[in-house]
N, C-alpha and C positions, 0 to 999 in steps of 0.2 A: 474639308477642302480649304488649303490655307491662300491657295491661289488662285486666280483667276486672267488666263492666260487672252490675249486678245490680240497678237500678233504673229505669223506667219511665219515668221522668223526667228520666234523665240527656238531657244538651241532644244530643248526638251520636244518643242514640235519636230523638227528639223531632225532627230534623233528620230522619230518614231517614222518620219516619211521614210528613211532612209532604210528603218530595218520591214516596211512592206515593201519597200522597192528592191533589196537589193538582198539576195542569198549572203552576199558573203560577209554583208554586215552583221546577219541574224547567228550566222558559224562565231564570230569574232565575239559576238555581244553575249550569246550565249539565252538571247531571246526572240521572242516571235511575238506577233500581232493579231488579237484575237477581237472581232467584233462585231457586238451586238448581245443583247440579253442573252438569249436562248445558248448562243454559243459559249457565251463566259460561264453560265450555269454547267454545263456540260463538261465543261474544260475542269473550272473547279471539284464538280464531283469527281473527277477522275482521277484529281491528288494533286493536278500538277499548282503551282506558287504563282500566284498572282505577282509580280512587280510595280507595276504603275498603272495607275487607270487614270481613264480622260473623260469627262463627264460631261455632255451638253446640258445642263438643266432646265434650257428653254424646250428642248426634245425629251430629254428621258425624266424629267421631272424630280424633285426630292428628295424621294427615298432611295437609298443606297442600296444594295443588296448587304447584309451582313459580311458575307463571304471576302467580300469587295473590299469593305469596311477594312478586313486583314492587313490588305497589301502593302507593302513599305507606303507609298504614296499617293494620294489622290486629288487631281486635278479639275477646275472645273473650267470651259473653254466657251468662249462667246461661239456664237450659229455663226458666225463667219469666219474662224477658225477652224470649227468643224466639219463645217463644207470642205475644207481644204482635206483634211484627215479622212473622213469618211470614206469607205474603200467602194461603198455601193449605196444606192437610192433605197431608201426607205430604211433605212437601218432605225437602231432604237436609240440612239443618243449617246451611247459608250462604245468605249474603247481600248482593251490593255494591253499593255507588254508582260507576257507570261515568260519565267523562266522555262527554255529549254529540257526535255527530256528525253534521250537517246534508249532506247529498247532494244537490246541484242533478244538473238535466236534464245539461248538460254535463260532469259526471261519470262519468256512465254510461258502463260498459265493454260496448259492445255484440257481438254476435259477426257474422257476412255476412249471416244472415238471421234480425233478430231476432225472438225471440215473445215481448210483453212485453201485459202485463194492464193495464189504466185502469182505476178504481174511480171514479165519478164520487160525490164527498159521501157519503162513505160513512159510517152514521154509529155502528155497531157495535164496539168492541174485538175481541169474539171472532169477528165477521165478518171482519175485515181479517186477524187471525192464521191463520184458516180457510185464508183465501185465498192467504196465505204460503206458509203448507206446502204446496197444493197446487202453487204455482208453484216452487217447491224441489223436488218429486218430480217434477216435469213438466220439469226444466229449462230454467224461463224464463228469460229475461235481466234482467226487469226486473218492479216493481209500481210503476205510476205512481197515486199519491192526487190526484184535485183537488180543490181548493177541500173537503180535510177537515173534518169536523166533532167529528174523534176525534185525540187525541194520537198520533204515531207511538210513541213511549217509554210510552205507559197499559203500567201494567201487565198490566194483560186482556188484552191483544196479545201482548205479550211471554208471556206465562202459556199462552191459546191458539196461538200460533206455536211453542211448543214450541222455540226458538230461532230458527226460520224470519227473523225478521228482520233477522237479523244473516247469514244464509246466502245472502238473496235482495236483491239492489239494491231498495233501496227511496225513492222520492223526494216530496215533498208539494212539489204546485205549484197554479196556476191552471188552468181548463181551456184557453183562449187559449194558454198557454205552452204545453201540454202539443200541442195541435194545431197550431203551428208547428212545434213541433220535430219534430213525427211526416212533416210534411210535409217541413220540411228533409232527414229521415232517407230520403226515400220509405219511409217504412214504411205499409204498408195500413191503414187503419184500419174494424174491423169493428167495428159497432155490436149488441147485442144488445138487441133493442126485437120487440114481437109487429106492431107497423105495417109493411107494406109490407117485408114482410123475407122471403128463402127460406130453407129449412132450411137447421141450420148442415155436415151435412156435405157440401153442395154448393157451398160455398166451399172458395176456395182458399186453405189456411194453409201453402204451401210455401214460400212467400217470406216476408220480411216482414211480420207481421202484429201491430197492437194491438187487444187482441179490448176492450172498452168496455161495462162496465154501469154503472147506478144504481143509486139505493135499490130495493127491492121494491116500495115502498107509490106512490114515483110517476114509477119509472123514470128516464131520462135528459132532459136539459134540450135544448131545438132547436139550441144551438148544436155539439152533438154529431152529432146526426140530420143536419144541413146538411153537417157536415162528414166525412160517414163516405163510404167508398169504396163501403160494401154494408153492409146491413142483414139480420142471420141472427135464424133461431130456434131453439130447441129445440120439438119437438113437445109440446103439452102435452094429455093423451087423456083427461084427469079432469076431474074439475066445476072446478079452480084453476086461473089462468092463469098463474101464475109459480112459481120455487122460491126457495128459500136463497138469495141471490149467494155464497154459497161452491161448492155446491152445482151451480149454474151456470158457477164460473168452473172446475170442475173436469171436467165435460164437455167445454167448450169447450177446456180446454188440451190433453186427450187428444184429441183427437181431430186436433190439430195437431201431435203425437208420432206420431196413425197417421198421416195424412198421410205424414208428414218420414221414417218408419221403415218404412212398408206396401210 
């Protein structure tokens, strides 16, 4: 660390607020904002290039991570510049700007029978990192985004995923794209819609399957419904007719674990 930054206005701070606050600087720059240990470990394993890291030393102490060590640059910031940066309470003292890494469909490493989740416009941070993790502990192969209305790189994502996005394929597409290629793939495509749909544990998630939600407030669009193999539900026995889509997408993936593992 050859600096040590202790004002709020230095331009390199001022660069970094800018790319948590604002998408279209993170599109232009060609980077995002990743922080805390656990997250940077995670981020790094997964390949993507560290850029800049920001280092409290009165908080995270010392020792550097090697990994970290790589990065073109690393900074070290008084606790009261850090206060400033810091995106959440109790974090661990760091901070980086990770370069940028965009995943198309044809990327995806899939396995012989994939189980991959569709998020149709989804339009939540903390919903889509929700939904991260669970397909991380569910061992999905994939979260396909269409037609997003949320940054993959927002920080609420990153924050809620608890690292999940860098552990789980994550891809933002069209919905068209995404239903070709599921078609190309044979992979099943299961709709979760309360219309014309059987319960979800009487579907078959042994094979290939992409399980497919919407928003809550107005569920999925026809050219999903058109396109689905089968249409499930979750039983719903209270006065509401829907839940969480995390919440949802985390039923429907176990139960494609009991399936595969029963």
């Amino acid at each position: 660390m050859t600096e040590l930054i202790t004002s709020a206005q230095n331009p390199k701070i001022k660069k970094l607020l800018a790319l948590q606050q604002k998408s279209s600087e993170r599109r232009s720059e060609g980077l995002f904002v990743v922080e805390g240990r656990r997250e940077i470990e995670h981020c790094v394993e997964a390949g993507y290039e560290i850029d800049t890291v920001f280092v409290c030393p009165e908080v995270y102490g010392s020792v550097i991570p090697s990994a970290v060590e790589r990065s073109r640059a690393v900074f070290a910031v008084s606790p009261s510049v850090y206060d400033k940066i810091a995106y959440r309470a109790g974090t661990e003292g760091i901070i980086a700007e990770v370069k940028a890494r965009r995943l198309t469909l044809e990327d995806l490493k899939l396995t012989e029978s994939p189980l991959i989740v569709v998020l149709e416009s989804v339009e939540k941070p903390g919903n889509l990192g929700a939904v991260l993790r669970s397909a991380d502990a569910s061992g999905a192969d994939a979260v396909i985004v269409c037609d997003p209305l949320t940054d993959l790189y927002n920080p609420n994502l990153i924050r809620s995923s608890i690292g999940a996005i860098f552990t789980v394929q994550c891809v933002a597409c069209s919905s068209q794209e995404c239903i070709d290629f599921l078609k190309s793939k044979g992979i099943s495509i299961l709709t979760a819609q309360l219309q014309d749909s059987e319960l979800y544990y009487d579907s078959d998630m042994k094979k290939g399957v992409a399980i497919v939600m919407g928003t809550e407030s107005t569920g999925l669009t026809d050219i999903w419904r058109k396109a689905a193999d089968a249409h499930i539900r979750i039983p719903m026995l209270g006065r509401l007719d829907s839940l969480n889509v995390s919440v949802s997408a985390a039923i429907l993936l176990y139960e494609a674990v009991r399936q595969r593992n029963g």
